[in-house]
C-alpha positions in Angstrom: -38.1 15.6 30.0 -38.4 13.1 33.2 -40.5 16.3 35.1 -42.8 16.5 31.9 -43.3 12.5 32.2 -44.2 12.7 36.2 -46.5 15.6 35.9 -48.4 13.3 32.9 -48.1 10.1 34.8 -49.5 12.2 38.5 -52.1 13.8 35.8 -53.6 10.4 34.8 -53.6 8.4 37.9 -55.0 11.5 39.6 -58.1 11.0 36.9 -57.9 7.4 37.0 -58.5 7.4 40.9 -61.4 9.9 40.0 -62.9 7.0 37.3 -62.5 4.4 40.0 -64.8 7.1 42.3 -67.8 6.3 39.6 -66.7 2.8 38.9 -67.3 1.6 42.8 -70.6 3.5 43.0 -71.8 1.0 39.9 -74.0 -1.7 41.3 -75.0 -5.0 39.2 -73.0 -8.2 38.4 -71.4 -6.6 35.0 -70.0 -4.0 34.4 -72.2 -0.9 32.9 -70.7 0.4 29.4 -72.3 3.7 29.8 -70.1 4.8 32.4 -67.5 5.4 29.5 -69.8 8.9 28.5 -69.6 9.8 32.6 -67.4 13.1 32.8 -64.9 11.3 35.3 -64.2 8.3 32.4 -64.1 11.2 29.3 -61.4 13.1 31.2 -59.5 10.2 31.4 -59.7 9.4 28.3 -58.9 12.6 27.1 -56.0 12.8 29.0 -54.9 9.9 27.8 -55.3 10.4 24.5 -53.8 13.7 25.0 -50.5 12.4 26.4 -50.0 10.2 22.9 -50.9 13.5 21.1 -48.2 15.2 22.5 -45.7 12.2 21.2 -45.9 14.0 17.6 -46.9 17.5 18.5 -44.1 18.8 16.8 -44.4 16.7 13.4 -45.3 18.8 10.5 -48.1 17.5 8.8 -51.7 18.8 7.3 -54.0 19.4 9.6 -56.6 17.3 8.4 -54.3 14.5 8.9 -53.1 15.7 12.5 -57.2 15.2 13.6 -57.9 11.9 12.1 -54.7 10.6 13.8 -56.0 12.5 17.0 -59.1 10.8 16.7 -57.4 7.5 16.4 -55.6 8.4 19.2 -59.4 8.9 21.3 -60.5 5.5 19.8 -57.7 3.9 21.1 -57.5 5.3 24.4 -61.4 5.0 25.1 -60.7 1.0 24.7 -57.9 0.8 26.6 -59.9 2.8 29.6 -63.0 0.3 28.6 -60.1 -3.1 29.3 -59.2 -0.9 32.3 -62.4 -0.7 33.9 -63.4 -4.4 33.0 -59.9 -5.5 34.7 -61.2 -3.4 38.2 -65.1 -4.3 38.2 -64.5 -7.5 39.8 -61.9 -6.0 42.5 -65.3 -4.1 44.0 -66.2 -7.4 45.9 -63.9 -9.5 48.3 -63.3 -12.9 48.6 -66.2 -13.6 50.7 -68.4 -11.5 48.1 -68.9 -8.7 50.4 -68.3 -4.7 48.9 -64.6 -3.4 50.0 -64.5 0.0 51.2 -63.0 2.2 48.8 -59.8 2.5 50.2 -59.2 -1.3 49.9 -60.7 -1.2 46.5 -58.5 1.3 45.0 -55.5 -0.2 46.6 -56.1 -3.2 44.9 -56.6 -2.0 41.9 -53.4 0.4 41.9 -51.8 -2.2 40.0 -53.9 -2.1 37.1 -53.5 1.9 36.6 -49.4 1.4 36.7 -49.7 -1.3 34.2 -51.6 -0.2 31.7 -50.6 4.0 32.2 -46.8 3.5 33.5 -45.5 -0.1 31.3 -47.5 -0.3 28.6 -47.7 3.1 28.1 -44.2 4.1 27.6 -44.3 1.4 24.3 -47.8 2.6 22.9 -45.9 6.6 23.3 -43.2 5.3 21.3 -45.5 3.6 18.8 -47.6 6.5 18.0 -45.1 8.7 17.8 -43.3 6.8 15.2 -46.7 6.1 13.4 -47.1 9.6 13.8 -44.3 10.1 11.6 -44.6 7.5 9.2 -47.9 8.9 8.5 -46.6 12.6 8.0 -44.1 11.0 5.6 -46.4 8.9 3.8 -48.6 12.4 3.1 -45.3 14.3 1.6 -44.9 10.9 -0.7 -48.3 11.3 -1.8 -47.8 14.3 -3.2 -45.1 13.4 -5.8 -47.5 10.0 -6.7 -45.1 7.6 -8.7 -41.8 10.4 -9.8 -40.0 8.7 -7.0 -39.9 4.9 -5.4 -39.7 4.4 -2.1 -37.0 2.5 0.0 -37.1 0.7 3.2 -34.4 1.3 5.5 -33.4 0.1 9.0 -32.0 2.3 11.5 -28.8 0.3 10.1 -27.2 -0.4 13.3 -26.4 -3.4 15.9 -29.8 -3.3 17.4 -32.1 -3.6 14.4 -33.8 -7.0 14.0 -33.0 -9.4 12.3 -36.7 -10.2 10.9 -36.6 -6.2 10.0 -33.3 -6.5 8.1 -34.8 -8.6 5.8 -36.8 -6.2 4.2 -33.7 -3.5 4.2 -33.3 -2.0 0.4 -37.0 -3.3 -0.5 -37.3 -0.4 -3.5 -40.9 -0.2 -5.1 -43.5 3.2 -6.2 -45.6 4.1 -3.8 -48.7 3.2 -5.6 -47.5 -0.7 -5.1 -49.3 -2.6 -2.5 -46.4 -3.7 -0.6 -47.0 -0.3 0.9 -50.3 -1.4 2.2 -48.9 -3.8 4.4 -45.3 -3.9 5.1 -44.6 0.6 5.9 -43.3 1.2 9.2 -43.7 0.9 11.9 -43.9 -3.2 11.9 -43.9 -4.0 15.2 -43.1 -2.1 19.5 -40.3 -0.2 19.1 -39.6 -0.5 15.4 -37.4 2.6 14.3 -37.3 1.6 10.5 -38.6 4.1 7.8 -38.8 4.8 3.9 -37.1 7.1 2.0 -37.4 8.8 -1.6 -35.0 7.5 -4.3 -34.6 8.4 -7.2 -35.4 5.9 -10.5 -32.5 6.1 -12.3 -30.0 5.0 -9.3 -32.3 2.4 -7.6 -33.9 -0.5 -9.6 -37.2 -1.6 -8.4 -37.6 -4.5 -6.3 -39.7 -7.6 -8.3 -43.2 -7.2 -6.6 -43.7 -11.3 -5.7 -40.1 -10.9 -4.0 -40.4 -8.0 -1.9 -44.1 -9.5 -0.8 -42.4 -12.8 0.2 -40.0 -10.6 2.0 -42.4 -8.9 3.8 -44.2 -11.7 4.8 -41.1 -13.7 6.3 -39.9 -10.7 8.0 -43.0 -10.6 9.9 -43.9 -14.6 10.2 -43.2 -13.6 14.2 -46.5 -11.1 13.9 -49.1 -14.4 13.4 -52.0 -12.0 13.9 -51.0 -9.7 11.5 -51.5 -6.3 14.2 -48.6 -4.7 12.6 -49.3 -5.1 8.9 -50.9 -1.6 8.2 -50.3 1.8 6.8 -50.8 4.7 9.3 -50.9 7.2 6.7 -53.0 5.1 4.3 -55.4 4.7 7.1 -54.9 7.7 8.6 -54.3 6.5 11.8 -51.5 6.0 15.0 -52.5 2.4 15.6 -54.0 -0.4 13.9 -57.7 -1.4 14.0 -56.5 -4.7 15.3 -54.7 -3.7 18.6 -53.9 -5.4 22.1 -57.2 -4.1 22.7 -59.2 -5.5 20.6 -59.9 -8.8 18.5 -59.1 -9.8 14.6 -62.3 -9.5 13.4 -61.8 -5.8 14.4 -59.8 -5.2 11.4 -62.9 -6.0 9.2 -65.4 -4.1 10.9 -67.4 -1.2 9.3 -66.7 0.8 12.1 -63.2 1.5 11.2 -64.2 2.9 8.1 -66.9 5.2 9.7 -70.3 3.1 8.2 -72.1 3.0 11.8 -75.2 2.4 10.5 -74.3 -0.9 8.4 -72.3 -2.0 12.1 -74.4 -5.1 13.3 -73.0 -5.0 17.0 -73.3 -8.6 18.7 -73.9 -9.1 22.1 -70.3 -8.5 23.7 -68.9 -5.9 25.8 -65.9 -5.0 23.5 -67.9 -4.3 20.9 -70.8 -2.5 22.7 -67.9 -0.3 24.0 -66.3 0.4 20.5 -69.6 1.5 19.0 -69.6 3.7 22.7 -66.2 4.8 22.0 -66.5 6.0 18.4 -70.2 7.8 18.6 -68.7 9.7 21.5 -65.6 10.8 19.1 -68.1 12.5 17.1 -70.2 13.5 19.6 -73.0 14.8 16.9 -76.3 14.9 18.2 -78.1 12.4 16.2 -75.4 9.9 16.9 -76.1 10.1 20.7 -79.7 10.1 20.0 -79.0 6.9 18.5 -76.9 5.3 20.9 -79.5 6.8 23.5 -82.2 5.2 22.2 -82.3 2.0 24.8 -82.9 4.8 27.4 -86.2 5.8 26.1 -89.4 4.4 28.6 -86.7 4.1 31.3 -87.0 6.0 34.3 -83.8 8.0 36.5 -84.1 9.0 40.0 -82.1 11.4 43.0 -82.7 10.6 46.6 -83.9 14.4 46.8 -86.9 14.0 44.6 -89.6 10.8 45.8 -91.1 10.6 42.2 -89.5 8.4 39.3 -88.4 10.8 36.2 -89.3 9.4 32.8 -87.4 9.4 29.8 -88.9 9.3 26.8 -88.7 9.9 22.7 -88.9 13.5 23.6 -86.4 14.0 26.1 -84.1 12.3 23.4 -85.6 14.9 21.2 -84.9 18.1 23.3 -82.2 17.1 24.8 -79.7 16.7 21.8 -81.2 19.5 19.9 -81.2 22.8 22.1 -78.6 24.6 21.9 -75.9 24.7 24.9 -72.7 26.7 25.6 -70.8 23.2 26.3 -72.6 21.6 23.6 -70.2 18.7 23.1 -70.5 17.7 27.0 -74.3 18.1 27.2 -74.8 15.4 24.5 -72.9 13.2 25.7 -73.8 13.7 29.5 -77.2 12.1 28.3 -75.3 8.7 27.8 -74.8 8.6 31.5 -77.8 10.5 32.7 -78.8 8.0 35.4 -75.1 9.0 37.1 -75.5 12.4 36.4 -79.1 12.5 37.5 -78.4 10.8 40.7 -75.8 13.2 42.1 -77.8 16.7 40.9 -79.1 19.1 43.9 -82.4 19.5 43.8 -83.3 23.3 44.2 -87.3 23.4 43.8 -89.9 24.5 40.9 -90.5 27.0 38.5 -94.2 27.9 37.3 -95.5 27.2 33.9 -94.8 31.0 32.7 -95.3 29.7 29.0 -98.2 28.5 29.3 -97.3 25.2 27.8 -100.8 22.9 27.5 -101.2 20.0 30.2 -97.7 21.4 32.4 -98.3 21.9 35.7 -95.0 23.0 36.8 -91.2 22.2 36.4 -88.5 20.5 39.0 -85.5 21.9 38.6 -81.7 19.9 39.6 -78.3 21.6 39.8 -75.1 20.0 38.4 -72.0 21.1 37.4 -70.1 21.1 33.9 -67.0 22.0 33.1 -67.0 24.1 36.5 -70.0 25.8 35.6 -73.9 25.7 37.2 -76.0 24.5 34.4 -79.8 23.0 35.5 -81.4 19.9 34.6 -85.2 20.4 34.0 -87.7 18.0 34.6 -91.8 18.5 33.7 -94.6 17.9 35.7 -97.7 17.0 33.7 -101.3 17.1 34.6 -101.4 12.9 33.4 -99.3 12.5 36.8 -95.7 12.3 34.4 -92.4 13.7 35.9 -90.6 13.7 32.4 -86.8 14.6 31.8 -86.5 17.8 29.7 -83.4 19.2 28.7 -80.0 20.8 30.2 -80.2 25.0 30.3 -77.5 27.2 31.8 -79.2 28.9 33.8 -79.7 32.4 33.5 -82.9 33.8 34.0 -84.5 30.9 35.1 -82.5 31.1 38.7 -85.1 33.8 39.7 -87.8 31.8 38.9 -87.3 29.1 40.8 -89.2 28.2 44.2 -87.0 27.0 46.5 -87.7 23.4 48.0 -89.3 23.6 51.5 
């Protein structure tokens, strides 16, 4: 078990010191929220995510509910990595306000990745796992509606707290609201739970009493984080999390409405909407988040003329199809990143015939260890315009190499 722990704790510093790599090449006094869709954040996060995954792996439970909880899971971990990268941004300058070297700079910032994926970690593991759980649990209850009541129970030994005893033997159906707010887990480390019992041996708990109960068990929890039901909401943690704000818990983005989401000008919640449109990952969600890219222009030290991006490239880009379709859309979220580092290998000649193209550029990346080409078009208007992402193929032999 310690081995298993090591080899995930080597795994995500390994991709956290690759996500620092991108972070120090970022220029600019704030940090850029795009670099959350670069391949180097998304493996973090993934690998992240993956690690609280693996806390209920072996908990029998639909699997509809398994991928929503996954997905919270993502959600989760993608703000955590945003906090993480926010903590670091300033650690790219010294005291005099001159750039560190890289070394220096992920030295100092060595700190951050052992707090927030060593400490806090191990309690967020626990957490999930026991959400995890809960939520199972709460799925089986479903399924017998109101034949039963449900109990809550502490783990009934010297270590439970005292605040949690209070609501020990609370006995109510599972359709009543107490439910809502007061299932476990209530708090870091809580190991509570609730039990089936059948009506005839356990009266029910007055409603008023057990919500009075509730609430002066958990008078310590002033924000109200812990006061939610993971299998009601389908999810591990609550929307209203270390990392993130109250007004969180009220947003239209936990509930999936993105397009009623009016996103103010703040970084937390620029990342969430990030976050959550690269859980889906559907194309016209990144053509929507994309948007603010269109009339911008990319460029790569191998190429002297500025590349366009416009409605089209949107267009092309999100709609053709790709073996790695998943990663192509959302490489377009950092395309000024992944643009930069491409290898320019030459043209290719307008074979199609398409009206007013003169030729096309074409760059070499890398995804998921595979060659894959970025196209860019040369138009007779004097336009270099981004194109779209191909794998290749074919269009190898057509190429002219650069002289």
């Amino acid at each position: 078990m310690e081995d298993e722990a090591k080899l995930m704790r080597d795994k995500l510093t390994e991709r956290f010191d690759r996500m620092m790599k991108v972070l120090f090449r970022q220029e600019g006094a704030n940090l850029e929220i795009g670099i959350l869709a670069s391949e180097e954040a998304q493996d973090f996060i993934e690998a992240h995510s993956s690690v609280l995954n693996g806390s209920f792996r072996k908990v029998e439970m639909s699997e509809t509910m398994r991928k929503r909880l996954e997905r919270s899971n993502y959600v989760f971990s993608g703000l955590k990595t945003f906090h993480e990268l926010n903590e670091a941004f300033p650690s790219l300058l010294d005291e005099n306000g001159n750039r560190k070297t890289f070394e220096r700079f992920l030295n100092d910032v060595r700190k951050i990745d052992e707090t927030y994926n060593s400490n806090y970690l191990r309690a967020e593991f626990t957490f999930v796992q026991a959400s995890a759980e809960m939520a199972a649990k709460w799925e089986r209850f479903m399924q017998d509606g109101d034949r039963y009541y449900l109990q809550y129970r502490t783990a009934g030994d010297a270590k439970v707290r005292p605040t949690h005893a209070e609501m020990a033997g609370i006995t109510l159906p599972a359709s009543d609201p107490f439910w809502a707010e007061f299932y476990p887990p209530n708090g870091w480390g809580c190991r509570c739970s609730v039990v089936q019992v059948r009506k005839s041996k356990y009266p029910p708990t007055d409603h008023e009493e057990a919500m009075a109960r509730g609430k002066s068990a958990l008078e310590v929890d002033k924000k109200g984080m812990f006061r939610f039901n993971a299998g009601m909401e389908q999810k591990t943690m609550p929307d209203y999390n270390p990392y993130t704000i109250k007004r969180c818990k009220d947003c239209d983005m936990n509930n999936g409405n993105m397009k009623l989401v009016f996103v103010p000008e703040n970084e937390l919640c620029a990342a969430c909407k990030l976050v959550r449109t690269l859980a889906n990952a559907d194309a016209k969600q990144i053509k929507k988040q994309a948007k603010p890219l269109q009339g911008t222009v990319i460029t790569n030290n191998e190429f002297p003329f500025p590349v366009n991006i416009s409605k089209r490239t949107l267009q092309e880009w999100t709609n053709q199809p790709y073996k790695f379709y998943h990663e192509k859309n959302l490489m377009l979220l950092d395309i000024k990143n992944v643009f930069a580092k491409a290898k320019y290998l030459g043209t290719a000649d307008n074979h199609k015939g398409i009206p007013h193209l003169i030729q096309s550029h074409i760059f070499e990346i890398e995804v998921r260890g595979e060659k894959a080409l970025i196209i860019v078009r040369e138009y007779d208007w004097h336009e270099y315009t981004l194109h779209s992402l191909s794998e290749g193929g074919e269009l190898y032999k057509h190429i002219k190499k650069k002289e």
